[in-house]
C-alpha positions as CSV (number, residue, x, y, z in Angstrom):
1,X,7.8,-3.2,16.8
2,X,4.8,-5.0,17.4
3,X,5.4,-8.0,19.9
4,X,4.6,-11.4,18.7
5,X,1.7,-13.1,20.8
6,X,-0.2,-16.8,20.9
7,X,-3.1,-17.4,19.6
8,X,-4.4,-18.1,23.7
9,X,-3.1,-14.5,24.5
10,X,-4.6,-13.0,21.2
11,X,-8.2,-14.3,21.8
12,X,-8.3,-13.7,25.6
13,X,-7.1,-9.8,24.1
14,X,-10.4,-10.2,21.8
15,X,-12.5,-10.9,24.2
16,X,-11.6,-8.3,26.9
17,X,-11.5,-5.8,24.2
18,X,-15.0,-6.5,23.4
19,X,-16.4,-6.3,27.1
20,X,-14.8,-3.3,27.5
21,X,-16.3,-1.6,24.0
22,X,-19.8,-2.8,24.7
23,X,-19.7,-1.0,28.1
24,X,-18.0,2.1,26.4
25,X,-20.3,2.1,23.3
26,X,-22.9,2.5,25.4
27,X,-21.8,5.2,27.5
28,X,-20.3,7.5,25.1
29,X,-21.6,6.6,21.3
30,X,-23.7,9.5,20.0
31,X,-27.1,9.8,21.2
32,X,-29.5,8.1,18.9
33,X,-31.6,10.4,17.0
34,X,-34.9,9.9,16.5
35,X,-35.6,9.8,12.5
36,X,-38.3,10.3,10.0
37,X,-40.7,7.5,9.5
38,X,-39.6,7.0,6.5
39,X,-35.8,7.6,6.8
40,X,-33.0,6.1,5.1
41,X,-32.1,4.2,8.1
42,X,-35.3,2.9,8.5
43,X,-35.5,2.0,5.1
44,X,-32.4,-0.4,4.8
45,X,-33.4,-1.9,8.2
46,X,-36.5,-2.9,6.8
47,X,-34.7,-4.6,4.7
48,X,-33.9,-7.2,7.3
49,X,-37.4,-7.5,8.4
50,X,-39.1,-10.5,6.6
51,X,-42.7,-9.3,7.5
52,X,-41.6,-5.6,6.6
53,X,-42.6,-3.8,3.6
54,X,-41.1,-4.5,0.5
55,X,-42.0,-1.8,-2.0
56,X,-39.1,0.1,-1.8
57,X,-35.4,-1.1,-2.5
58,X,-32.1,0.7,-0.9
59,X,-29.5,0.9,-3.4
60,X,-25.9,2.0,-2.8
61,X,-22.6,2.4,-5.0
62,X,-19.3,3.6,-4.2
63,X,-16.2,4.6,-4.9
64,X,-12.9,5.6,-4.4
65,X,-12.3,9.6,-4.4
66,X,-9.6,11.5,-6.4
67,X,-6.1,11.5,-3.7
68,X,-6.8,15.3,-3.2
69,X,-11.0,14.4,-1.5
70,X,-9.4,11.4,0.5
71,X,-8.4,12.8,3.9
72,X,-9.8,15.6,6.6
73,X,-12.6,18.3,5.5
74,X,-12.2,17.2,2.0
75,X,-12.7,14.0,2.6
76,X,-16.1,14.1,4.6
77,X,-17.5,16.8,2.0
78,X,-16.7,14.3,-1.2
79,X,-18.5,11.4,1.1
80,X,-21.3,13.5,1.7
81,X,-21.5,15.5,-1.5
82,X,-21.6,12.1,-3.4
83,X,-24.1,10.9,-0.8
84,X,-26.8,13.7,-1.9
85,X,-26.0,13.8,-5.7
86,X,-26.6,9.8,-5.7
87,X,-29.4,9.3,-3.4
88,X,-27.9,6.4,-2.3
89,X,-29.7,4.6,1.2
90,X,-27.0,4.4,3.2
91,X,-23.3,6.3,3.8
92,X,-20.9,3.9,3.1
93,X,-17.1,5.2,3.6
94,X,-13.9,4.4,2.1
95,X,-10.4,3.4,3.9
96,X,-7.9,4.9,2.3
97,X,-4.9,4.3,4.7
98,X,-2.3,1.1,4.3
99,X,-0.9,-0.7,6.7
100,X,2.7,0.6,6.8
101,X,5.3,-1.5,4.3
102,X,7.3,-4.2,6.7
103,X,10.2,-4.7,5.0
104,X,11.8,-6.2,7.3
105,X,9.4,-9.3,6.4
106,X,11.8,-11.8,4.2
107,X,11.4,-15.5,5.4
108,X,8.4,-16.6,6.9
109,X,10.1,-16.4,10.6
110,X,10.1,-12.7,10.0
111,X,6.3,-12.3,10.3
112,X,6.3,-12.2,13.9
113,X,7.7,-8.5,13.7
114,X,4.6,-6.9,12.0
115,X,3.6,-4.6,14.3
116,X,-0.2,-3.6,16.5
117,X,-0.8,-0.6,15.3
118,X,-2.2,1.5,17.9
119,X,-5.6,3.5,18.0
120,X,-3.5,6.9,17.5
121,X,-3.0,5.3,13.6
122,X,-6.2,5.0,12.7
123,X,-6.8,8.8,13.2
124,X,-7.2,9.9,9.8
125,X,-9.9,7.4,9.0
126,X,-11.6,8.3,12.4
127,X,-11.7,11.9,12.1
128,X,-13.5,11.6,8.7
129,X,-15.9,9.2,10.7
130,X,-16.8,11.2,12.9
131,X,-17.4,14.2,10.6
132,X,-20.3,11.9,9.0
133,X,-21.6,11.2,11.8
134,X,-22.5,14.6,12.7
135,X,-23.5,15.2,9.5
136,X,-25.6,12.5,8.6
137,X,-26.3,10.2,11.0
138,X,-29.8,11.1,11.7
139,X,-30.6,10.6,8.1
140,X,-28.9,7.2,7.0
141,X,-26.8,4.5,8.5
142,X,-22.9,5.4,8.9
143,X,-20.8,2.0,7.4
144,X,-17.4,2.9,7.4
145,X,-15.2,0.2,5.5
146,X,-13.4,-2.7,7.4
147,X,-10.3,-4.2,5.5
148,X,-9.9,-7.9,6.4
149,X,-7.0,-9.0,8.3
150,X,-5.4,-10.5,4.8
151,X,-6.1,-7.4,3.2
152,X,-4.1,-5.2,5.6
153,X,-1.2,-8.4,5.7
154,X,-0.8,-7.4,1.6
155,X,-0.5,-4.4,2.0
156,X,2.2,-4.4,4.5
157,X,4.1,-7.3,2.6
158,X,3.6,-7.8,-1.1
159,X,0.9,-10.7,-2.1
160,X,3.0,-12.6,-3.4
161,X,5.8,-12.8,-1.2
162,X,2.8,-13.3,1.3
163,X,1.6,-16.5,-0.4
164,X,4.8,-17.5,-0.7
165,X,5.1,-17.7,3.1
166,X,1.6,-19.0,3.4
167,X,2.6,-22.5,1.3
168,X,5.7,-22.6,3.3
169,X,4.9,-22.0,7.0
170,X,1.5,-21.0,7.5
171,X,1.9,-21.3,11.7
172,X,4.9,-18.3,11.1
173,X,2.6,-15.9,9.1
174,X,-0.3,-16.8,11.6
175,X,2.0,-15.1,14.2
176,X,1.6,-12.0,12.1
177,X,-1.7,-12.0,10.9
178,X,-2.8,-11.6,14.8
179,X,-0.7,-8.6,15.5
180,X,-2.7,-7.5,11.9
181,X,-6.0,-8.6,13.5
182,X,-5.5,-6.8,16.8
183,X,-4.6,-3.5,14.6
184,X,-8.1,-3.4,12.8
185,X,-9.7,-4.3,16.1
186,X,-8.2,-0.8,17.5
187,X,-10.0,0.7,14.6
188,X,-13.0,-1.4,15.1
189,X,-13.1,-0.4,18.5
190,X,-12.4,3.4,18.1
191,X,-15.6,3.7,14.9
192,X,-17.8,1.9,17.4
193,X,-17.0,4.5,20.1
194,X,-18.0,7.5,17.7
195,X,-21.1,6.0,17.0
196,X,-21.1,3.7,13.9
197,X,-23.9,1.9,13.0
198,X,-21.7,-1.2,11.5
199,X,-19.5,-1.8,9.1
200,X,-18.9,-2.9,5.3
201,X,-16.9,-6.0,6.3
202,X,-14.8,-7.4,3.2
203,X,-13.4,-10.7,3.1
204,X,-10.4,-11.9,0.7
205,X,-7.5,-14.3,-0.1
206,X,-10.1,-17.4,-1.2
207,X,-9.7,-16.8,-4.9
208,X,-8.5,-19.6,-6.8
209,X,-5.6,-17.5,-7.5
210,X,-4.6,-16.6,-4.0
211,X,-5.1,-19.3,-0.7
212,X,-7.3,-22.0,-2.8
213,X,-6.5,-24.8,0.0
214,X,-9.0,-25.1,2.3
215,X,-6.7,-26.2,5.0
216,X,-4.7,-23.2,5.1
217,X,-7.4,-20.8,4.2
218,X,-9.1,-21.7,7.4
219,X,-6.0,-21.2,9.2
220,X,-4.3,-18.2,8.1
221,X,-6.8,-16.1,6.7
222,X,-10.8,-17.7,7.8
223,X,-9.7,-18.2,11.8
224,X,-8.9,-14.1,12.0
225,X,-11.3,-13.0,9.8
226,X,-13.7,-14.8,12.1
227,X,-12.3,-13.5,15.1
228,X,-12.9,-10.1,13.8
229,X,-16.0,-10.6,12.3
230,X,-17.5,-12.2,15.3
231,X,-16.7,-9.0,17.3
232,X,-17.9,-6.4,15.4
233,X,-21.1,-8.0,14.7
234,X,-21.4,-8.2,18.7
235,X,-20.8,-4.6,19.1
236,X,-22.8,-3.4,16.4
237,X,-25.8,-4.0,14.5
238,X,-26.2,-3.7,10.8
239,X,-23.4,-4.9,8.7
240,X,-22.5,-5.9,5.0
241,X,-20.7,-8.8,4.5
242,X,-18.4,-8.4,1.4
243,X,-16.8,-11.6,-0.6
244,X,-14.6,-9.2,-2.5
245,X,-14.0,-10.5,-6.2
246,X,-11.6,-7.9,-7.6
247,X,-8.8,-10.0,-7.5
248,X,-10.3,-13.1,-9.2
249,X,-13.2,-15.5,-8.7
250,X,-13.4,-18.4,-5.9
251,X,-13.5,-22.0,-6.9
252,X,-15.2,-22.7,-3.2
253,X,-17.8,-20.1,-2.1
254,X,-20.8,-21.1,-0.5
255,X,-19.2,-23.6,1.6
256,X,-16.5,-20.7,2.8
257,X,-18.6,-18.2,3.3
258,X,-21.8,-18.9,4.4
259,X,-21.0,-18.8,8.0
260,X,-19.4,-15.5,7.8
261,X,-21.6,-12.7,10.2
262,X,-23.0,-10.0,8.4
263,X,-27.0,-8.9,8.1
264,X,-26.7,-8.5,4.5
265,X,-24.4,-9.6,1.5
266,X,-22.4,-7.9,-1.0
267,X,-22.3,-11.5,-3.7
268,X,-20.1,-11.4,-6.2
269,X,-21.9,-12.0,-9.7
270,X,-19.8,-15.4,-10.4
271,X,-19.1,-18.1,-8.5
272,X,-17.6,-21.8,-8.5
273,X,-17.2,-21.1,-12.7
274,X,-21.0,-20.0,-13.7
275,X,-23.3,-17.2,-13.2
276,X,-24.7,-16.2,-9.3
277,X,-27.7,-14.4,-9.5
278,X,-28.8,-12.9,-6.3
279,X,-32.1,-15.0,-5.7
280,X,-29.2,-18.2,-5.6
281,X,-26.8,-16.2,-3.3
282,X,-29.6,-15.5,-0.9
283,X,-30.5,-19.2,-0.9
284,X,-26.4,-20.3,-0.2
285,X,-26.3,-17.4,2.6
286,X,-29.7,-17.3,4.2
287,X,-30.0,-13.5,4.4
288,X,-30.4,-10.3,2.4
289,X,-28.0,-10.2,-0.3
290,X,-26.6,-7.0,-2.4
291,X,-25.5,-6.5,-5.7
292,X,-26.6,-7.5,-9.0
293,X,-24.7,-4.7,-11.3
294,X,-21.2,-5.6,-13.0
295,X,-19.4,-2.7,-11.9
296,X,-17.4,-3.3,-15.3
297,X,-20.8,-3.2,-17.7
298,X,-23.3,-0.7,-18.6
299,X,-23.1,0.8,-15.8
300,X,-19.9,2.4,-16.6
301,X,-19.6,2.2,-20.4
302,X,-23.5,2.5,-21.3
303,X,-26.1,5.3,-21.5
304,X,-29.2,6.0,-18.7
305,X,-31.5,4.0,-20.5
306,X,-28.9,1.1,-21.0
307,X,-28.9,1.0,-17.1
308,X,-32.5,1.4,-16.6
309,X,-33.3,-1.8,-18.7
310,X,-30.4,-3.4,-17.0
311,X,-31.6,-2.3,-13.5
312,X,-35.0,-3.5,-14.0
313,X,-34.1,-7.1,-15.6
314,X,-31.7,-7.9,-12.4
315,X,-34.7,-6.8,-10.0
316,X,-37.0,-8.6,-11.6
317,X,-36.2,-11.9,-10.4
318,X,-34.6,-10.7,-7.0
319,X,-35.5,-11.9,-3.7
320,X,-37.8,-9.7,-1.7
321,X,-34.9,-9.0,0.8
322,X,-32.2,-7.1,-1.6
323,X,-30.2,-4.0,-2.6
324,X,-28.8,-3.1,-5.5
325,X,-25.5,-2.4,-5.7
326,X,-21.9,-3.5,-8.3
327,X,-20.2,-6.3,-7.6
328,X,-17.4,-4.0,-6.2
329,X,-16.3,-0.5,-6.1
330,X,-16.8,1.4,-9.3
331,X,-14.5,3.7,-11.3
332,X,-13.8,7.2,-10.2
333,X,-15.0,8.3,-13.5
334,X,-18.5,6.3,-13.6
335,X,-20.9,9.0,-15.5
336,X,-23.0,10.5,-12.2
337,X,-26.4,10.1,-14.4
338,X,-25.7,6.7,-14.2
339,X,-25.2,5.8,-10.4
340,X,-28.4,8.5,-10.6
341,X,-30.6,6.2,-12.7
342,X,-29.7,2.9,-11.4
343,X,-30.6,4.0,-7.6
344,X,-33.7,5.6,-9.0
345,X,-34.8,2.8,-10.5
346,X,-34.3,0.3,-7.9
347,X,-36.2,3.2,-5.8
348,X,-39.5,2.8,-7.9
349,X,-39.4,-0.2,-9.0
350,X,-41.8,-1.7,-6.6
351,X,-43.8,1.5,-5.6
């Protein structure tokens, strides 16, 4: 089992780990290849360029693939296969492992035996990694997907026995949610070695429904995502912040994440009880900002042309610095011709 460590001992690990990734990033990370003027990758970083062009906007959807596409060969031939059909601007790839059930957990006291897992774990998710980077790095932007610390926490302990514990001894879970932390840094650590560009960094557990008090959102779930967040954006350098909404909306939002790292943002389309469009989100966050598509409208239930004129109305008052993407992943059975037409759109709608 994974031993329980302080908080002094955790972020002195953090900080060691990253010295010694920056050094072995840049030793062994693939060799940067030299891309098409007009590349996808250069495309989405010139997204982050204020004085770059802005006639052309990156989109990106994604989703999660049937159990059978979701590990080895398969997996990286879905990825990429959905890549090319899509013409999406970037490669953006799905976690599909779970941090392992601890049942063991039953009081709060108990969440000092979560375990670090080690690098070995992560294999599955790394092997499909690296698969895309040889495939397609020289073409787009590799973001493989980062689970937040609280993320990982519920799905080794149900959510809510893990609030539960929260409102009751939030110091006892906090000794958990490090060993948690210091297993996604071994995965962090390992993607950055193959050659990642950055990551799709998601952030839950401030719904309204979930850790609403500030106090102990900033302790339990805010402090390690920080941590975390902090680090990769040292080691790499193009990464999408995401407020994930799928398991409600937050009461709070601008004022708990605004300081989160991340060169663009996924927003949700709601907010504090009305409406965020993505010209306000990139006002509260100061930065590009992605999104703009209910993942839950037309886009899954309506026809081309239904997406086309809903495409074109969100664009239309979007800041210069965006990409269009859904609020969060989108069904497995979204009609292709759709993802098709909503990337095309965004595509030409400033050419």
């Amino acid at each position: 089992m994974g031993k329980s460590i302080n908080r002094r001992e955790f972020i002195g690990a953090s900080a060691l780990a990253a010295a010694t990734i920056s050094t072995l990033s840049k030793s062994v990370a693939a060799p940067r290849i030299n891309a098409p003027a007009k590349s996808k990758r250069d495309r989405m970083r010139q997204v982050l360029e204020k004085t770059g062009s802005a006639n052309y906007i990156p989109a990106g959807f994604f989703l999660h693939f049937p159990a059978e596409q979701r590990t080895g060969d398969a997996a990286i031939k879905a990825h990429l296969d959905y890549f090319q059909a899509t013409d999406m601007d970037f490669v953006k790839i799905q976690f599909e492992q779970s941090y392992p059930k601890a049942t063991e957990v039953k009081s709060a006291a108990d969440w000092a035996r979560i375990p670090v897992l080690k690098e070995s774990f992560f294999e599955p998710s790394l092997y499909i990694i690296k698969g895309l980077i040889k495939a397609a790095k020289a073409e787009a932007l590799i973001l493989p997907t980062m689970y937040s610390p609280y993320q990982m926490a519920k799905q080794a302990v149900p959510k809510e026995l893990l609030l539960k514990h929260v409102q009751e001894d939030p110091e006892a879970v906090s000794r958990g949610m490090e060993n948690v932390t210091l297993s996604v840094m071994n995965y962090v650590r390992a993607a950055v070695r193959a050659g990642v560009d950055g990551f799709y960094t998601c952030s839950q557990g401030g719904e309204a429904s979930a850790v609403a008090d500030r106090a102990l959102f900033n302790r339990v779930i805010k402090s390690y995502d920080m941590l975390i967040q902090k680090e990769v954006a040292q080691l790499t350098s193009f990464n999408i912040l995401h407020v994930c909404d799928y398991e409600g909306d937050y009461a709070e939002f601008g004022s708990r994440f605004s300081d989160y790292p991340g060169q663009i943002v996924n927003v949700p389309l709601a907010a504090e009880g009305k409406p965020l469009s993505l010209s306000q989100a990139a006002e509260v966050f100061k930065r590009p900002v992605m999104g703009g598509i209910d993942r839950h409208g037309v886009l899954s239930s309506g026809t081309p042309a239904e997406v086309k004129k809903a495409v074109e109305l969100v664009l239309k008052d979007a800041p210069a610095q965006v990409v269009l993407g859904a609020n969060c992943t989108v069904r497995t059975d979204i009609p292709m011709q759709n993802l098709q037409m909503a990337i095309k759109t965004a595509h030409a709608f400033r050419a």
